[in-house]
C-alpha angles and dihedrals in degrees: 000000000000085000098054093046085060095046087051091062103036089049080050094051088044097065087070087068091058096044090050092051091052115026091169086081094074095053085071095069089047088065096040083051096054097039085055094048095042082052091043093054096039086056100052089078103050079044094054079038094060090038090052093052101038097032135256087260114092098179086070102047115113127220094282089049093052093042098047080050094055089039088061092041094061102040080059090051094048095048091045094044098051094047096056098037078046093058095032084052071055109056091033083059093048100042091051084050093064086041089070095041099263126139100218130197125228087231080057094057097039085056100050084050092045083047092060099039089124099058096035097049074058098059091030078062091049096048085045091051095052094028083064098052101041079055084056104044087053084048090080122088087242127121093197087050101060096036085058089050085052103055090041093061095047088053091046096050093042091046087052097039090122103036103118104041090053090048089051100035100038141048095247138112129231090275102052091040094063096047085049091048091048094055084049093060099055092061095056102018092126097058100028081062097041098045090042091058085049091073090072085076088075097065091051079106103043085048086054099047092047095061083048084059109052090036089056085058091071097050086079091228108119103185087060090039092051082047087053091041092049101041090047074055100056102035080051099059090029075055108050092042095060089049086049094053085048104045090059087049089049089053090048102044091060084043103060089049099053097051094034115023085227129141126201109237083238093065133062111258099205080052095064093032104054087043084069096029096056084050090065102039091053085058093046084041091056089043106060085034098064108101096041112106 
């Protein structure tokens, strides 16, 4: 376990190689990031068009209030969720691209997305449909009942970790993409978690920022609390489009071993082949273990 606790950083840390040897990937979350706000923005009115008619109270609403109000909520969802699973399909093309020694184009990842639309808009429906009721189900004053929404979305994102490179890479629909994604995982389910939960790290100076911030509040001096406040803003966005670059790589680093037992010269090769080897001696190890009390 220590081992793959190790592999799980140093994969993490090896993302950065990729993303050195080809910049151009970050820019596909920048887009993804405006589109969504542009989205965000363009919604707001229909939705204070909707409060204004209904009535800001909900506990009043009857059931076609309720259901015009889920309708618009997931059409939201669907649109936002397409366009970031879009630009990731992206950035998983073009890094596997670097992987084989190739020097991609951005007009080359947005076409392999644009190539797949079918399939993604799919599994854009699906992420929408559970996306919506895990909000729901965090919509109750229940602390059970957050902490289970949680849980179900982490199992969810770490059971469909592999789900888009398997739709774009192989002949296979959503279905048969998550079971498949899902098979990929075991076999790296030490180091897709720990390396996952590596990404946190990223956010150390956000965290920090952000305490600036709210201690600058209480200073009394607005023009240096709006500058905390600003710059917590943009290291915070700054912040959650470089995880987002790295954790497609990520996704398409453990990929392209597993399909092709082939290692980019930037990254270590023992560090993506013991992360499948030790898969396979745990299960000889429980094997030959079982009747031992």
């Amino acid at each position: 376990m220590t081992g793959r606790i190790s592999r799980g950083w140093r994969l993490f840390k090896a993302t950065f190689g990729i993303l050195k040897a080809e910049k151009s990937l970050v820019l596909f979350p920048v887009i993804s990031a405006v589109l969504s706000l542009l989205v965000l923005v363009v919604f707001i009115f229909p939705a204070l068009a909707l409060f204004s008619s209904t009535g800001a109270d909900t506990e009043s609403w009857g059931i076609t209030q309720w259901a015009m109000w889920v309708a618009f909520i997931f059409v939201f969802y669907f649109i936002t969720y397409l366009i970031t699973i879009f630009f990731k399909t992206a950035v998983i093309s073009n890094a596997t691209e670097v992987m084989n020694g190739n020097d991609p184009t951005m007009g080359q990842g947005i076409g392999i997305s644009a190539s797949h639309i079918g399939k993604l808009a799919i599994w854009a429906l699906i992420q929408a449909t559970i996306g919506l009721i895990l909000s729901m189900i965090r919509s109750r004053d229940n602390l059970i009942a957050t902490i289970l929404s949680a849980f179900l979305a982490a199992a969810w994102e770490l059971v469909t970790f592999f789900v888009i490179p398997v739709l774009i890479f192989e002949n296979q629909g959503v279905p048969g993409s998550v079971k498949e994604s899902w098979n990929l995982f075991k076999k790296t389910w030490g180091e897709t978690v720990v390396s996952g939960f590596s990404f946190i790290v990223l956010y150390i100076p956000a965290f920090i920022m952000m305490f600036i911030a709210i201690g600058s509040l209480f200073t009394g001096i607005g023009a240096l609390s709006m500058a905390a406040v600003g710059l917590f803003l943009i290291i915070l966005v700054a912040t959650g489009v470089l995880a987002s670059t790295l954790h497609g790589i990520l996704v398409a680093l453990l990929y392209n071993y597993a399909r092709t037992g082939e290692i980019p010269g930037m990254v270590d090769r023992d560090l993506i082949e013991n992360a499948f080897v030790e898969s396979k001696k745990e299960k000889k190890t429980a094997v030959s273990g079982g009747g031992n009390i």
